[in-house]
C-alpha positions in Angstrom: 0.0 0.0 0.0 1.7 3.4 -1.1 1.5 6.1 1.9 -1.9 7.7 2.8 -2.2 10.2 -0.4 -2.8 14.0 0.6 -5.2 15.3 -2.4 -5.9 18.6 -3.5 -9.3 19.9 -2.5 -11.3 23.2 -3.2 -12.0 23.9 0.3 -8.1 25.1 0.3 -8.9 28.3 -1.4 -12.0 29.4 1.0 -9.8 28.9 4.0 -7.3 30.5 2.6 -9.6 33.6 1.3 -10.7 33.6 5.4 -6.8 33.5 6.9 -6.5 36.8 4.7 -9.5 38.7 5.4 -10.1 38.3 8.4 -7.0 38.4 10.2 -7.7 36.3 13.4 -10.6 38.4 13.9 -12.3 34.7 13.8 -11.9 31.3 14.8 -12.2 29.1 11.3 -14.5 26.6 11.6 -14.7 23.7 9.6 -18.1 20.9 9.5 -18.3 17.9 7.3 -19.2 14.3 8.1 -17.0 12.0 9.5 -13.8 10.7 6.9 -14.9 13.7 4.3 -11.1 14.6 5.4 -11.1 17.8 7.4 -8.2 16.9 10.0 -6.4 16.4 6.7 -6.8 19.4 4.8 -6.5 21.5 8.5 -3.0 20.1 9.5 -1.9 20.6 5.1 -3.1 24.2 5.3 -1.4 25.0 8.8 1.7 23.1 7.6 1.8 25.9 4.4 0.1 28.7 6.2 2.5 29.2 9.1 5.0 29.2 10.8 4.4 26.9 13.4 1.6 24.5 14.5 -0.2 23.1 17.2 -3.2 20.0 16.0 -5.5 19.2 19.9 -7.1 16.4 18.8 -9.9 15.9 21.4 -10.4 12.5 20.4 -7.4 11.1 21.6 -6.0 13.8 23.9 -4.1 13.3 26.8 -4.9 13.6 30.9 -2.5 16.4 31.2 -4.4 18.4 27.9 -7.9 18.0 29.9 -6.3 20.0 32.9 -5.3 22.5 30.5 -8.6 23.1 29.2 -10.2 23.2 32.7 -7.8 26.6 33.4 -8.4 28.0 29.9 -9.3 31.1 30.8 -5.9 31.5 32.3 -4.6 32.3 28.3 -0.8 32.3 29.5 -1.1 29.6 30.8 -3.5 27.6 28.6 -0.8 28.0 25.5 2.4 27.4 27.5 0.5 23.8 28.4 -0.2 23.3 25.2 3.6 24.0 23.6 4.9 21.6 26.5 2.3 18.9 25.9 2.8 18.9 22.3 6.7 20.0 22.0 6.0 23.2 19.6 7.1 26.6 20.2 4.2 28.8 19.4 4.7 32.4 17.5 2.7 35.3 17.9 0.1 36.0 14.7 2.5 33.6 13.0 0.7 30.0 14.4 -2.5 28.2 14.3 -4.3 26.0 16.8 -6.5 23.3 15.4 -9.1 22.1 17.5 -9.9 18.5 15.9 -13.2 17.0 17.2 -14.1 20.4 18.8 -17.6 18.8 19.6 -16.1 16.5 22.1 -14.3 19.7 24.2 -17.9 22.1 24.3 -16.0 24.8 26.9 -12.8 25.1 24.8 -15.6 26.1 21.7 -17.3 28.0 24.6 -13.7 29.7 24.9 -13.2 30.7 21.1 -15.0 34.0 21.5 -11.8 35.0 24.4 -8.9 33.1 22.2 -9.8 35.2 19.7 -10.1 38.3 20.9 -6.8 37.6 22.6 -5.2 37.2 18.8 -2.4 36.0 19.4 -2.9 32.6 17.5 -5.1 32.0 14.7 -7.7 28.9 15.2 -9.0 26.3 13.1 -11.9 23.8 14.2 -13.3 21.0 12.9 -16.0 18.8 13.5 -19.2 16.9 12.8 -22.3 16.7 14.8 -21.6 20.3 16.2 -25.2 21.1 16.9 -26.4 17.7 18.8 -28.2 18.8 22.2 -25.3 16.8 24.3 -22.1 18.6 22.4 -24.1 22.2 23.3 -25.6 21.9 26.2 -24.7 24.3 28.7 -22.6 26.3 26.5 -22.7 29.5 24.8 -21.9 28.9 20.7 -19.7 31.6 19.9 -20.2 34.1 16.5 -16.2 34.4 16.2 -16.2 31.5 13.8 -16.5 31.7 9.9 -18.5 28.5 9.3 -17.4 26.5 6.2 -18.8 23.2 5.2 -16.0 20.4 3.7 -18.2 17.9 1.8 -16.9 14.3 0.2 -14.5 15.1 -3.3 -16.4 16.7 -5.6 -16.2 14.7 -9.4 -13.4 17.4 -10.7 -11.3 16.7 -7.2 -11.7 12.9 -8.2 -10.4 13.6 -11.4 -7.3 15.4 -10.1 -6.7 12.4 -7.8 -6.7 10.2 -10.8 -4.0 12.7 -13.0 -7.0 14.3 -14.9 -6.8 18.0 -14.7 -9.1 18.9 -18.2 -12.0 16.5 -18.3 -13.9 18.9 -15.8 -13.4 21.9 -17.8 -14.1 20.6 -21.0 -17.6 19.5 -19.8 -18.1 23.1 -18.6 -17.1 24.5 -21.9 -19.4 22.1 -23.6 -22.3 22.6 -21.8 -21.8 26.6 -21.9 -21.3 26.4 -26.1 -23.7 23.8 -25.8 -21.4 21.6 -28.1 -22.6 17.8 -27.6 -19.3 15.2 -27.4 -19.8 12.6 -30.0 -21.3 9.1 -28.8 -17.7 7.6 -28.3 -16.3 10.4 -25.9 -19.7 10.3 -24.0 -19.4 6.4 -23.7 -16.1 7.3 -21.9 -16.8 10.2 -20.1 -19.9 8.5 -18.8 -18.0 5.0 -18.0 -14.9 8.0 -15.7 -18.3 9.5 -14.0 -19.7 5.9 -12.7 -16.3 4.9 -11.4 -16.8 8.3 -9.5 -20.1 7.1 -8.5 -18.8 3.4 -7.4 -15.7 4.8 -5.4 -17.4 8.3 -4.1 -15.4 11.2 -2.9 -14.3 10.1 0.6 -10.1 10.0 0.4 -10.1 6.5 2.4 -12.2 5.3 -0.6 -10.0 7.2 -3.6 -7.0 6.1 -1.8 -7.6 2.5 -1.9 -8.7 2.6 -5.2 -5.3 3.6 -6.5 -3.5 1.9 -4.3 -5.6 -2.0 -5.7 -7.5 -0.6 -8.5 -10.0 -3.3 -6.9 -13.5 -2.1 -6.5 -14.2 -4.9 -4.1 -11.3 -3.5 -1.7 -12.5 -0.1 -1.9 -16.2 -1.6 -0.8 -14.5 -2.5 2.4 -13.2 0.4 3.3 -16.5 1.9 2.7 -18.0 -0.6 4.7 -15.8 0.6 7.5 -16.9 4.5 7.0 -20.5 3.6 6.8 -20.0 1.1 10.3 -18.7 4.6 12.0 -21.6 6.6 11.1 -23.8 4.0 12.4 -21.7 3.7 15.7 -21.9 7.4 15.8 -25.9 7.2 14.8 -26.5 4.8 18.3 -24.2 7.4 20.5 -26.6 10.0 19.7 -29.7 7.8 19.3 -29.3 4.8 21.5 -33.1 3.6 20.2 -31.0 2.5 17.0 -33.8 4.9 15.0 -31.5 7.2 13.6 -29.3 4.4 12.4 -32.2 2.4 10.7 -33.4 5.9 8.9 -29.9 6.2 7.4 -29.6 2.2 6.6 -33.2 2.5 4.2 -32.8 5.1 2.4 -31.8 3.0 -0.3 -34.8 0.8 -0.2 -37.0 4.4 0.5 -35.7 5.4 -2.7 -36.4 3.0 -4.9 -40.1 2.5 -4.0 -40.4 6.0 -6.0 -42.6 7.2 -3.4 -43.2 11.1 -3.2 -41.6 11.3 0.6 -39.4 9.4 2.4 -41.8 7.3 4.9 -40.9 7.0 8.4 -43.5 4.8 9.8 -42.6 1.9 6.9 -39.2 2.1 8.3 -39.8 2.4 12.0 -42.8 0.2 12.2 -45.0 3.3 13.8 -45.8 6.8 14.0 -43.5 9.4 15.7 -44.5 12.1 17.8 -43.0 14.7 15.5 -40.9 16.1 18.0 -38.9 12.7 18.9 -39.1 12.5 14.8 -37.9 16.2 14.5 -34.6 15.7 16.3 -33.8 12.3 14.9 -34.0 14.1 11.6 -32.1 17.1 12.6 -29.5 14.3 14.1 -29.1 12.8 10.4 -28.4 16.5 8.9 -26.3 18.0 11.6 -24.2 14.7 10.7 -23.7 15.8 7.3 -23.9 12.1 5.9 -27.3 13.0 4.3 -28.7 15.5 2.1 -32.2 16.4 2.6 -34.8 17.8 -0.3 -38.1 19.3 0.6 -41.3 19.2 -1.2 -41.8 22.6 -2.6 -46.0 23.1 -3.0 -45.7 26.0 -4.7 -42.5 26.0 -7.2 -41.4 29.6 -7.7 -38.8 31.8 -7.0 -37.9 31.8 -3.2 -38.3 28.3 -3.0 -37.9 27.8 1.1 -41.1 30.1 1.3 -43.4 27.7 -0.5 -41.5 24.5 1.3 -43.5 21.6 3.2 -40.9 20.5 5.5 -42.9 17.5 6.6 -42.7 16.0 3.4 -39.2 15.1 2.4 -36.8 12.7 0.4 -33.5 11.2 2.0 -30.1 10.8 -0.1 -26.5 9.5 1.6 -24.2 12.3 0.8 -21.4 10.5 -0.8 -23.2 8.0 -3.6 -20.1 5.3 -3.1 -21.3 4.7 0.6 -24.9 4.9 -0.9 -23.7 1.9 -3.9 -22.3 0.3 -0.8 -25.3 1.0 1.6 -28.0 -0.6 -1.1 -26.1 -4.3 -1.2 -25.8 -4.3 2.5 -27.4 -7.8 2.8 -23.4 -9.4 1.7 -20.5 -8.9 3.7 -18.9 -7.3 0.6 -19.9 -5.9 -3.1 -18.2 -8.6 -5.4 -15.8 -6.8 -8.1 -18.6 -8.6 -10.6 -21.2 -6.3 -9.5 -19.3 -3.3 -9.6 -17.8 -4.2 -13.1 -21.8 -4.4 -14.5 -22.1 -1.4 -12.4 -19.5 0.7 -14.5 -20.5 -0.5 -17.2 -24.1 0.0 -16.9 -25.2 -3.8 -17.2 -27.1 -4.2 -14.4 -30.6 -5.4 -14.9 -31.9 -3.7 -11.6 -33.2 0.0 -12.5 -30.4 2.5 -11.0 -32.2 5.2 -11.3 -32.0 5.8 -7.6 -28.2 6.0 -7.6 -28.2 8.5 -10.8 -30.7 10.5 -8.3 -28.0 10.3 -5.3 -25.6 11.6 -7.5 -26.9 14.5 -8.8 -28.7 15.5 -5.0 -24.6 15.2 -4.2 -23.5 17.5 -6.9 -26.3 20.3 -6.6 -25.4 20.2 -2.9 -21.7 20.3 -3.2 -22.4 22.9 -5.5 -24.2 25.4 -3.1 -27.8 24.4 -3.8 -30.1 23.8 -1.2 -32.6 20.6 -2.8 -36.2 20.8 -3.5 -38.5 18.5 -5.9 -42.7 19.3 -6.7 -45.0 16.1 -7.1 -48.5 16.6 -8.1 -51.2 13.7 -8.9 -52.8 12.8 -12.8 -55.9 13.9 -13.7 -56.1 11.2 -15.2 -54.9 8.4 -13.3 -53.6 7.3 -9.9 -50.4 7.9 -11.7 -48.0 10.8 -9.5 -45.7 13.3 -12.0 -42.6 14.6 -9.9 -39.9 16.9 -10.5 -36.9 15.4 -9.3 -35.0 19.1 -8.2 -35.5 22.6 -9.2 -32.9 25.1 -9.0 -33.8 29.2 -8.5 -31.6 31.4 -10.9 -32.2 34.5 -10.8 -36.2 35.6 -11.5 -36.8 31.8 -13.0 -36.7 28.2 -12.1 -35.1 26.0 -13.3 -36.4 22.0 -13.5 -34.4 19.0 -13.5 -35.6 15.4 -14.5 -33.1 12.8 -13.4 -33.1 9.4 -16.0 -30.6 6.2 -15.3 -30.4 5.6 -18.8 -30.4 7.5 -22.7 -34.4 7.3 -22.3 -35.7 10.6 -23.7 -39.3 11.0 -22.8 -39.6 13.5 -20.4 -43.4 14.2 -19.7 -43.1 15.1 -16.0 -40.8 18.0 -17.3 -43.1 18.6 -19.9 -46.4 18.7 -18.1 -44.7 20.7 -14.9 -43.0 23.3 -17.7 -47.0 23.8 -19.0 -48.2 24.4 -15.4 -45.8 26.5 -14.3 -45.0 27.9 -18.0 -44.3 31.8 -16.5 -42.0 31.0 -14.3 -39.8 28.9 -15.9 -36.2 29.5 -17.2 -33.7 26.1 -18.6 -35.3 23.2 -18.4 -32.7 20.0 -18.4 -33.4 16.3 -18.3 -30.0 14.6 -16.9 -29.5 11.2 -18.4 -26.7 8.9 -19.4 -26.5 9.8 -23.2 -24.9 12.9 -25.2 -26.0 16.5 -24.8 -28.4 17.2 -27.3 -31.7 19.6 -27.4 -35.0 18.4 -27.7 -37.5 21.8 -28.3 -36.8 23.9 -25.2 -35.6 20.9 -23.1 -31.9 20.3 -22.7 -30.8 16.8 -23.0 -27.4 16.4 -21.1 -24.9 13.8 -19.8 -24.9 13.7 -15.9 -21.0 14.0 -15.7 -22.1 17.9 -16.9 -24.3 18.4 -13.9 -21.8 19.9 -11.6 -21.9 23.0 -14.4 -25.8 23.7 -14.1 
């Protein structure tokens, strides 16, 4: 196995866009579910940032760090602790303090609002599950942090990791000319984006991969990920019901219902408010992404919003590949090879679904879908997302395969007909238009 590989990831820039405006005038605060690599991309940024660095890692910390933080209010003291326990000499406005795992150390994030305005140090924190009543209670959440959120690699980070530094830009320029590829180069470019799919963006997962180029070794390191949400799911929930919420939203998916129902997956009803904070449990992990019903699609979407009536994706689609074959103790290389190359007799549309709820998230879009009942029929039309740009909306209808009808689109485009902008159906086949809909390849997604 070659050394753990350090990859180069977007978030970089935005830290690096806080360090110089801000000036220490804030603690840097970085959320993202567990493995998505924060610690990582802290310790590479401090290592190029400054001068010196000190990484408290308050999930393996030592006795002696736990009486420090009981006397941090006593600054001087507080960071000459920390250089003995640690062995660094610290420099003033010329070193960073990373707090990894702040959630488990609630008074030292208490304490960020006095670090800072001490500014001697800068101070980096990262953490999942920041908001869970037992990592807050008691305490008072300081407003000296700039908030950033670190999601799994997006598709052009994957492509970096694997040596390819044009793909991603060539889609963008294709889509913007709206110049199709030719049926060869989509066959390739489509086969790159499913391998994306099968591996996901956590840099465990992309590190095995190039390390065995076996898919069936990368499933068990995903296997491992998804075994410390869960463990993570029955600290916060010991009833076991936030972990079975998270373990079916495969099967939740593929029923093609129009909302993610609890009761089929909990046996009974919830009083909403035990329901409400298992749910806000699952986000404030960041391992799912959440769309809302819109009733009313229009411009300022979250005003129109039914938050009762939801659909569940896992935020990185290689756990979610991994999630939906659960029932073996590992996804055989055979099913992965149909997998990438789109021979698999089960409908995938749910997985082409995950992925493009990753990529609008990753991309800064908060996720909403409309469903509305035939006329005509028991029959339910849905939307799968719509984007707001500018004064217009924009729908998207997600296909798993080159299949080109596209009468949900059609019919919601004629309801709604003064408020829409682009319409696109995302499928597996080359960009192409078809009247005012946009046919195009979901590698291009990332670009909408």
């Amino acid at each position: 196995m070659a050394d753990y590989r350090i990859f180069k990831r977007k978030i970089y820039s935005q830290m690096l866009q806080w360090k110089q405006e801000r000036q220490g005038k804030t603690a840097l605060l970085i959320k993202g579910a567990r493995r998505v690599g924060k610690s990582t991309i802290a310790e590479e940024f401090a290592r190029h940032e400054y001068k010196s660095y000190i990484i408290v890692d308050f999930a393996d910390a030592p006795s002696a760090l736990w009486e420090a933080v009981a006397n941090i209010s006593d600054r001087n003291y507080f960071f000459t602790q920390l250089q003995f326990i640690y062995g660094v000499k610290l420099y003033e406005r010329e070193s960073v303090i990373i707090f990894d795992e702040i959630q488990k150390s609630p008074k030292t994030r208490q304490a960020i609002k006095y670090l800072v305005k001490d500014h001697r140090y800068d101070y980096i924190e990262t953490g999942s599950l920041l908001s869970i009543k037992k990592n807050t209670k008691n305490i008072v959440i300081p407003s000296e942090e700039t908030r950033i959120t670190m999601y799994p690699m997006d598709y052009e980070e994957f492509r970096w990791a694997m040596g390819d530094t044009a793909t991603v830009s060539l889609l963008e320029e294709a889509l913007r000319n709206r110049n199709p590829l030719g049926d060869a180069v989509c066959r390739q470019l489509m086969r790159d984006f499913r391998l994306y799919m099968l591996v996901g963006g956590m840099p465990q997962a992309v590190n095995t991969y190039l390390d065995t180029n076996n898919l069936s070794d990368v499933d068990k390191e995903k296997r491992e990920i998804i075994e410390l949400y869960l463990d993570d799911f029955i600290k916060i929930d010991p009833s076991g019901k936030a972990s079975r919420l998270f373990s079916a939203i495969p099967s939740e998916l593929t029923k093609n219902a129009s909302r993610y129902q609890v009761t089929s997956v909990l046996g009974r009803s919830e009083d909403k408010e035990t329901l409400d904070e298992l749910l806000r449990g699952l986000e404030d992990s960041l391992t799912v992404n959440f769309a809302h019903h819109v009733d009313d699609p229009n411009v300022g979407l979250p005003l129109n919003t039914d938050y009762n009536q939801y659909k569940m994706f896992v935020a990185d689609t290689g756990l979610f590949v991994t999630l939906a074959f659960w029932d073996k103790s590992v996804t055989e290389n055979i099913i992965y090879q149909k997998l990438l190359s789109d021979k698999m007799s089960a409908n995938l549309g749910y997985v082409y679904e995950n992925i493009v709820a990753q990529v609008l998230t990753a991309t800064g879009n908060r996720l909403f879908y409309h469903t509305w009942p035939s006329e005509t029929s028991n029959h339910n039309y849905e939307v799968d997302f719509i984007l707001s740009r500018g004064a217009k909306i924009w729908p998207i209808e997600v296909k798993s395969s080159g299949y080109k009808s596209h009468k949900s689109l059609d019919l919601f485009c004629k309801k709604f007909s003064d408020r829409i902008g682009d319409r696109y159906l995302v499928y597996t086949k080359d960009l192409r238009r078809d009247e005012q809909t946009l046919l195009i390849p979901t590698c291009m997604t990332m670009h909408l």
